[in-house]
N, C-alpha and C positions, 0 to 999 in steps of 0.2 A: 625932979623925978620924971622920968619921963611916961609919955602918955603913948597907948594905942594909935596905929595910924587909921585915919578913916577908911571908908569905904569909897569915898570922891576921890581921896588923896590918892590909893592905891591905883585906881581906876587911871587917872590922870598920869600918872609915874607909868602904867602899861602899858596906854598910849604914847607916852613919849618912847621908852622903849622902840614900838612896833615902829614906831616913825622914822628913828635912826636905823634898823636894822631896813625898812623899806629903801631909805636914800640911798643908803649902802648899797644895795641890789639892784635899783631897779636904775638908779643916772648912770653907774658902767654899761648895764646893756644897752639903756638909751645913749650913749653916746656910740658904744658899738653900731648900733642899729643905726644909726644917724652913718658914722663913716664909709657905714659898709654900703649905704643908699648913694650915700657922695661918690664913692672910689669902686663903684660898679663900671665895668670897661663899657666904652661907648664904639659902636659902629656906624660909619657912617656909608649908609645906602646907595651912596654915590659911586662909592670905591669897589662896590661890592656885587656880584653879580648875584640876583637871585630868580628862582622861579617856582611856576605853582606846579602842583601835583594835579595828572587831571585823567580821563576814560580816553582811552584811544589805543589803533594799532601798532603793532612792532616787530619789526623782523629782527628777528636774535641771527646775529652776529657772530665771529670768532674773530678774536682780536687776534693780528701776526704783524710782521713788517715785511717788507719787498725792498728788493735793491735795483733800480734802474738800468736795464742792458738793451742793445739796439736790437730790433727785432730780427738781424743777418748780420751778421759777424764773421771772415774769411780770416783763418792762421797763415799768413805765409812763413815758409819752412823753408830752411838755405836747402839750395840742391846739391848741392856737395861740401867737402871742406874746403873752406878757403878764409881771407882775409877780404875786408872790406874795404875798398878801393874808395869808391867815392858815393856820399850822401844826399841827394837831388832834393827827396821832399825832405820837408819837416811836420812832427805831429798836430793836428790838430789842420793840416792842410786840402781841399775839398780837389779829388783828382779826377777825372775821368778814365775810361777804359782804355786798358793800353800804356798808360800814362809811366814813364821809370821812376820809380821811387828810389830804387838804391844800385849802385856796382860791386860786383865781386870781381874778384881776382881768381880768370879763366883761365890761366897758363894749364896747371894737370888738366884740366877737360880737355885742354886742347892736343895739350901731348898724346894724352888717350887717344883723340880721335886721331891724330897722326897713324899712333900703330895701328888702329883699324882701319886705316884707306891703306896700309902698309898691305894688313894681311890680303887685303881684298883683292889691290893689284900682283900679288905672288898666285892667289887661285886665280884671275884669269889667266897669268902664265901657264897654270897648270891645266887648266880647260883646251887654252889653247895649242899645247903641247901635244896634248890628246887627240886635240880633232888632227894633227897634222898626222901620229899617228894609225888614226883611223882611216887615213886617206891612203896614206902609203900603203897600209893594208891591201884594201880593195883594187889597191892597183898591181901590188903584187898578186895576191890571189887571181887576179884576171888573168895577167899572164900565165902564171900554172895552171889554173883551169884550160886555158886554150892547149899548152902543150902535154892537159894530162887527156883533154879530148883527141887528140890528133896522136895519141899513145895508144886510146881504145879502139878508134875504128882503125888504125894497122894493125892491130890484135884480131880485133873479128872479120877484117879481110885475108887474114894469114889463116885462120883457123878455115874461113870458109871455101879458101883456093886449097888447102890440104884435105878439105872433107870431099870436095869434087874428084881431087887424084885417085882420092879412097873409094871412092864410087865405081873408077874404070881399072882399079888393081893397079894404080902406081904409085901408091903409097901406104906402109902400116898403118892399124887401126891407132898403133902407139903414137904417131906424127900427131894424128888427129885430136887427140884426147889432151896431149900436150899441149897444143894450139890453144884448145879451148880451154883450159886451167891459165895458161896466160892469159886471156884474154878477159876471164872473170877476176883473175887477181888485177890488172889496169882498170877495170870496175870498182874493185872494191876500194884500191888505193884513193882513185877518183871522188869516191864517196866520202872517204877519210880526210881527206883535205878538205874538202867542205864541210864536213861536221868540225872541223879543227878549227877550221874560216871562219863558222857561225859558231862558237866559242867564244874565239878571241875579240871578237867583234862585239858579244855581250858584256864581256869582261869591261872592254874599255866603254862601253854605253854606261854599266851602271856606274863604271867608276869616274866618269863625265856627269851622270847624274847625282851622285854622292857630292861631288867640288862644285855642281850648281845650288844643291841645298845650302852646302856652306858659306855658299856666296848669298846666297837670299840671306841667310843669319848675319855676317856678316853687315849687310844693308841694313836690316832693321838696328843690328849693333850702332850702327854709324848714324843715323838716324837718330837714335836716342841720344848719341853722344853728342851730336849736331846740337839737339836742343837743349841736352846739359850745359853746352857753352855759349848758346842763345842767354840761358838763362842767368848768366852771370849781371846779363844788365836787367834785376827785378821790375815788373811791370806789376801794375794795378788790375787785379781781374774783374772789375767790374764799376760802375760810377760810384763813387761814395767819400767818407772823409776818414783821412790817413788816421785812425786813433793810434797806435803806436810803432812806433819804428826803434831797429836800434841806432844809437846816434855816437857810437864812436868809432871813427873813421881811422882804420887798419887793426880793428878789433878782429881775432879770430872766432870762425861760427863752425860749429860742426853740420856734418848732415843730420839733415830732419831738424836743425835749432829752430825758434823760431825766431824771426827775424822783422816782421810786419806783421800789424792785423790794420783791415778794411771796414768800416761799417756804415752801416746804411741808418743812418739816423732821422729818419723821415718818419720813421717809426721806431715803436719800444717795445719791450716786452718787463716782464718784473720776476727778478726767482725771489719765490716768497717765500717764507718761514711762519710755520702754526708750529703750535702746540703738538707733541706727539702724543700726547693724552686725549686730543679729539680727532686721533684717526680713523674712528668708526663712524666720523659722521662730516667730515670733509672729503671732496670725493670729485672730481671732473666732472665738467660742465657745470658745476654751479657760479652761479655771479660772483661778484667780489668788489667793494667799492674799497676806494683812494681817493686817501683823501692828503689835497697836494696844496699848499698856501689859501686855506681855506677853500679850496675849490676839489670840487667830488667829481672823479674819475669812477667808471665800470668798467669791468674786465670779467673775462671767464677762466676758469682753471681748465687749462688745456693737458697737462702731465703732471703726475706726481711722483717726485724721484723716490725709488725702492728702498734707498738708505737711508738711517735716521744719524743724524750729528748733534750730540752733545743734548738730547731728549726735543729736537724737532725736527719733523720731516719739510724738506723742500719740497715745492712744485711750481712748474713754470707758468705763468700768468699772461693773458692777452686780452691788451687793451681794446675797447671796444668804442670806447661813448666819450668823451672830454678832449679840454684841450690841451694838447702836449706840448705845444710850444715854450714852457717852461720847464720840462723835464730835463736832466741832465744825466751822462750815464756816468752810474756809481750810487746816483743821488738815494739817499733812504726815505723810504716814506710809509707812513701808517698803513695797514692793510684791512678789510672785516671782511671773512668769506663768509656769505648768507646763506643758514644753515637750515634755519627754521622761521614758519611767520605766527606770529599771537596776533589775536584780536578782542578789541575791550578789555583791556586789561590800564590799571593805576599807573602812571608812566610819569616821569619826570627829565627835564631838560640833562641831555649829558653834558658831564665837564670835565676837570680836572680832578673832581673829586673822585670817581670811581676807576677802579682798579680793576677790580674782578667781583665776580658774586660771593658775596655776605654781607656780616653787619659794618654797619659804619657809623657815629656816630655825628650827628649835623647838628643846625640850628632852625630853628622851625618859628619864625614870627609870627608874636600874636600881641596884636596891639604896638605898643614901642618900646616893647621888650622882644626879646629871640631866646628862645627856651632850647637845652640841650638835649635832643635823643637819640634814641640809637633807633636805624633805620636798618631793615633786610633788605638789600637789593638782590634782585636775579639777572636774567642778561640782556643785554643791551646791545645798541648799534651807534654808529657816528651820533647821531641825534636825541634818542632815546634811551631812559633807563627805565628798565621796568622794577617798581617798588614792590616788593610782597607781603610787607606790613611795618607799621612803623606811622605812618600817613596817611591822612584823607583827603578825596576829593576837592580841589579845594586851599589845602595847607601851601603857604609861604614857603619858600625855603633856599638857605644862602649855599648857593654850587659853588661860589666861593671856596678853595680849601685852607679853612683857617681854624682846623680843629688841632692843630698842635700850637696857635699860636694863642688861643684862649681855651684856659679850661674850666673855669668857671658856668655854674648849669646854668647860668641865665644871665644875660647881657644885654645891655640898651642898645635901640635904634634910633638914629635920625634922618631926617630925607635929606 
């Protein structure tokens, strides 16, 4: 028969219950809790850069890049069409002034200037055709003047011995009057031939002066042509090093190609690239650091080109302050045009990790653990970031970018 169970008994059987259901529950999360303590990722502080958040100044920045170019740069341009004869420098070679770098092939220049000393020597024929004319002139004119003079005073001596007859009645008043009608037409004739004389004598003046103008054109023609065939042996217009030449030798060039450039690499300049979104607030004359194999270059913004490409505007850059001895032209290099300066303000070492201004999330050391948060940054220079919340005075933090490669919210340190 069976019996009631006790109040001990039952009691006892509860507890055992609560026992197994505790084991059940609580050794999985302790062993959870154990693994997850174990297989926490570890960093080690060695490998990893970090810094403290702290009160200080900052020049805000705009972050672009610049491209390496000398600071005088000369296009040489063929001067005519032609074929390339022969190659002297090669690129990259350091010339002085004067110096031939390449030959063209001057036969048309030359030809050309043939027909223009052609046409030249046909106008002095023609000048001097003229002056012989002009001479012959003046020599015949002389002699008609003398026999048209020695025409008038026998006229006014005829008239004047026929007007004395008429005086004592032995001769009509008609003799007389005829006399003198001859005698003003050999006047007038006289007159006519010298207005004829100082005519034709103008004629061939200006048309002597007309074949001198074309002869001075002609000169300057020949002249120009002269150094279009000078020019087929290219020279160096000033000390510097040959940055490029063409280098195939009886390659054809047209006029205006370009054929050489010269530069002066003693100096550089940088065409920069910003953001066309901070064009209200980069502007000439302000600073600009570069920064070149760990080493900080200043420059001023000297020009900003009008056109914008692909959402940034150009502007050309001049170096001021560092050493250029390591510059090369083409070479790319970081840019920050200094826009604006903050003072006292939470700032943080820059690095790799920032991009641009917003949130970002890091790691923040406390103790030998690194906690994951999310940090606002606003803007920065080479050196500084400025933080806007997120950190305090004070706080660790790994500038390290190693937030895609743990993402777990908290992670070990060791030194």
């Amino acid at each position: 028969m069976d019996r009631p169970l006790s109040k001990e008994h039952k009691r006892k059987l509860l507890i055992r219950k609560a026992g197994v259901v505790l084991i059940i529950i609580i050794v999985p999360l302790a062993i959870v809790l154990f693994l997850k303590s174990v297989f926490i990722p570890v960093v080690s502080l060695s490998k990893v850069t970090t810094a403290s958040a702290g009160i200080g100044n900052i020049e805000i920045t705009v972050q672009g890049s610049g491209i390496v170019i000398p600071a005088y740069e000369e296009v040489i341009t063929s001067p005519f069409r032609s074929n390339v004869v022969k190659i002297v420098k090669s690129p990259g070679a350091k010339v002085e002034k004067g110096d031939t770098l390449l030959v063209l092939d001057n036969r048309l220049a030359e030809n050309d200037l043939d027909m223009l000393r052609n046409e030249l020597d046909l106008q002095n024929i023609k000048i001097d055709k003229l002056k012989i004319e002009l001479q012959q002139l003046y020599e015949d004119f002389e002699f008609s003047r003398k026999i048209k003079d020695i025409k008038v005073v026998n006229a006014r001596l005829a008239y004047e011995a026929e007007s004395t007859l008429n005086k004592i009645g032995g001769t009509p008043a008609y003799n007389v009057q005829k006399l003198k009608t001859e005698w003003e037409i050999e006047q007038l004739e006289c007159n006519q031939a010298q207005y004829k004389f100082n005519n034709e004598v103008n004629s061939k003046n200006n048309g002597m002066h007309e074949l001198e103008a074309g002869k001075s054109i002609l000169k300057n023609k020949i002249i120009k042509a002269q150094d279009l065939v000078d020019q087929a042996y290219v020279k160096a217009p000033f000390k510097g090093d040959l940055s490029w030449i063409v280098d195939q030798p009886g390659a054809t060039v047209s006029e205006g190609q370009e054929i050489a450039r010269i530069a002066d690499f003693t100096n550089y300049k940088l065409k920069g690239s910003v953001s066309n979104s901070w064009a209200g607030r980069v502007s000439t004359g302000q600073r600009v650091e570069v920064r070149n194999q760990g080493k900080t270059l200043t420059g001023t913004i000297e020009n900003i080109m009008p056109a914008v490409s692909q959402g940034m505007m150009e502007c050309l850059i001049r170096l001021d302050e560092g050493d250029i001895t390591l510059l090369r032209p083409d070479q790319q290099l970081e840019i920050r045009v200094v826009i604006s300066y903050k003072e006292n303000i939470l700032r943080i070492q820059n690095g790799p990790y920032y991009k641009d201004r917003g949130y970002k999330e890091m790691y923040v050391i406390k103790g030998r653990k690194a906690y994951r948060i999310r940090i606002l940054f606003g803007d920065a220079n080479f050196d500084y970031v400025e933080v806007v919340e997120g950190l305090n005075e004070g706080d660790k933090v790994i500038i390290t970018d190693i937030e895609e490669k743990y993402s777990r919210d908290e992670i070990k340190v060791k030194e």
